[in-house]
C-alpha positions in Angstrom: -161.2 -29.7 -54.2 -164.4 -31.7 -54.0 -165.3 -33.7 -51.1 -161.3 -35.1 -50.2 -159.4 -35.1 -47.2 -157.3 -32.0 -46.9 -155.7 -30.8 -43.4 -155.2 -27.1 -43.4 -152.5 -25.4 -40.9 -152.6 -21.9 -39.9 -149.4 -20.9 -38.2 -148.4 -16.8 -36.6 -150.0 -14.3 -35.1 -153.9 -14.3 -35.6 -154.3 -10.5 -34.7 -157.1 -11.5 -32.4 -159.2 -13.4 -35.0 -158.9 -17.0 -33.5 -161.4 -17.4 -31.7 -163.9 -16.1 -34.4 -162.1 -18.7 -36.9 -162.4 -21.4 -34.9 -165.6 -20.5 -34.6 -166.5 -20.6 -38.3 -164.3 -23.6 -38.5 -166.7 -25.2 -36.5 -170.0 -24.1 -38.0 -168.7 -25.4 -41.8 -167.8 -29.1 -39.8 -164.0 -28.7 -40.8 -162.5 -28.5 -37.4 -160.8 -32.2 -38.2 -159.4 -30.3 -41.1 -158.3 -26.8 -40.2 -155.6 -26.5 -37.4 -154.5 -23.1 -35.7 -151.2 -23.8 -34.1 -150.3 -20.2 -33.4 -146.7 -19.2 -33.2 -144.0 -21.8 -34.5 -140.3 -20.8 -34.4 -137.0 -22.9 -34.8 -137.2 -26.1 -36.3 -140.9 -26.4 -35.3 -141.6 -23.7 -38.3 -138.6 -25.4 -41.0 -140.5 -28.8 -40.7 -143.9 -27.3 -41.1 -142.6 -25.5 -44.4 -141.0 -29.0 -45.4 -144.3 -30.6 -44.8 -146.2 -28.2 -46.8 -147.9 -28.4 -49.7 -148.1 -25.4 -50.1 -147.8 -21.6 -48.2 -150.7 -19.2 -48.4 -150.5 -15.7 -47.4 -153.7 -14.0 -47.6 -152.4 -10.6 -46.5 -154.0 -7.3 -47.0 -150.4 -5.5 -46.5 -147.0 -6.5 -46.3 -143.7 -5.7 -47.4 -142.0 -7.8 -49.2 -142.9 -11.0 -47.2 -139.9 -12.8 -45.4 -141.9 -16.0 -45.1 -141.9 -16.2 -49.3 -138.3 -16.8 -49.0 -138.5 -18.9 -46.1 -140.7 -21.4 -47.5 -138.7 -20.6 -50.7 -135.6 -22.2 -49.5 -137.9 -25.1 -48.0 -139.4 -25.5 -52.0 -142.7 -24.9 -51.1 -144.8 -23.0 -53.8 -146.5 -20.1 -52.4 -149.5 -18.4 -53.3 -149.6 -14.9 -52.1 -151.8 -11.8 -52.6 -150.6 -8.6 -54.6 -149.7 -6.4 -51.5 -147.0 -8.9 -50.3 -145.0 -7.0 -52.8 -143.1 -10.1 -54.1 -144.2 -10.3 -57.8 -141.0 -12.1 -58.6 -142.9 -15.4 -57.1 -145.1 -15.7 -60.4 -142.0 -14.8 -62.7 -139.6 -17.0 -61.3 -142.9 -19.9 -61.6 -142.6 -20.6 -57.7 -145.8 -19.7 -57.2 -149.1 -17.4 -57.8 -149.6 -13.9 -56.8 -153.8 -13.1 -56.7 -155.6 -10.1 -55.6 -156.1 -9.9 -51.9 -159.9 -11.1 -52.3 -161.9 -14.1 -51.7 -162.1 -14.7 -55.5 -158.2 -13.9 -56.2 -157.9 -16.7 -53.4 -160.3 -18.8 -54.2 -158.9 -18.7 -57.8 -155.2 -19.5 -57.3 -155.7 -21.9 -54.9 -158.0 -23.9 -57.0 -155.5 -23.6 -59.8 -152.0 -24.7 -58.0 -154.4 -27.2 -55.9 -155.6 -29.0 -59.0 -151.6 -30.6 -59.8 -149.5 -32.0 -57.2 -146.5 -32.4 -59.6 -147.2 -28.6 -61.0 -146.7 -27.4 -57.1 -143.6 -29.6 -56.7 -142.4 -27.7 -59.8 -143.3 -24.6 -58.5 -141.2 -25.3 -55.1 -138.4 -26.7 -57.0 -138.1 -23.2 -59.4 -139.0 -21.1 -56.3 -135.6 -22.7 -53.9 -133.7 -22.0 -57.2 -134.7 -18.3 -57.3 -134.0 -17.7 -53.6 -130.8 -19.8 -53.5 -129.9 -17.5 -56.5 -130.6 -14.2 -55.3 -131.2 -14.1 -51.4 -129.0 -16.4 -50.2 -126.7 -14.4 -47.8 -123.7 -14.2 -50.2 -125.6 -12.7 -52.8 -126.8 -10.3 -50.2 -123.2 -9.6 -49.4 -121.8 -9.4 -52.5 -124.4 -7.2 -53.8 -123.7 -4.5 -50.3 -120.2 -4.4 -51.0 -121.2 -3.6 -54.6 -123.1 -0.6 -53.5 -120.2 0.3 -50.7 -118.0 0.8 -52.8 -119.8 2.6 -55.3 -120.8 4.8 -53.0 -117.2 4.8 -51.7 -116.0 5.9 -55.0 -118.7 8.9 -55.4 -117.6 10.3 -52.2 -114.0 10.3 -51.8 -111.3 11.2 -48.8 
């Protein structure tokens, strides 16, 4: 990433780290380049996933991320690690999925960082992959599938 301009957004909950990464923020001379807006909801958080780049989620656990298909359905590329459960982000080419470790990070953001038309790719295939199978009649289609199978196994 060499010596360019790049802004940096952390949005959520910082489970009481803030301070500290402020802190760090500061000692490495970045603070004009990292922001910590805390908690963004409504069309505050759509326009930040619009704006993106790209959406990182460093987590250590998670469950199938909600924010993947959120910035999905924005066309942002994400880069997640292994425990967000969401494996179908490097399949579907919307993104990377790296071990939760500074080097897995370090890794696949250097990679998707180094192309700007590779990560508009990525969003593009990733908003195909959640239109196709989370938008919320492919949700509903696919519960009344299982209703009424279930339906059938266990009859009046």
């Amino acid at each position: 990433m060499g010596s360019e301009m790049c802004i940096r957004d952390s949005v959520g909950p910082d489970d009481g780290m803030r301070d500290a990464l402020e802190e760090r923020a500061g000692a490495l001379g970045i603070t004009d380049r990292v922001h910590f807006t805390g908690y963004l909801g409504g069309s505050e958080k759509s326009q930040a996933y619009h704006a993106a780049e790209l959406l990182v989620i460093p987590s250590r656990q998670e469950a199938m991320s909600i924010v993947v298909l959120e910035a999905g359905i924005a066309g942002t590329p994400v880069l997640i690690t292994e425990p967000c459960g969401f494996g179908e982000v490097a399949k579907a080419g919307g993104g990377r999925v790296v071990p939760p470790t500074l080097e897995g990070l370090e890794d696949g953001l250097t990679g998707m960082l180094q192309n700007p038309e590779l990560l508009k790719g990525m969003g593009n295939r990733l908003k195909e992959h959640v239109r196709r199978h989370f938008a919320w009649p492919v949700i509903a289609s696919k519960y009344a599938e299982e209703l009424a199978r279930h339906v059938k196994r266990f009859p009046r």
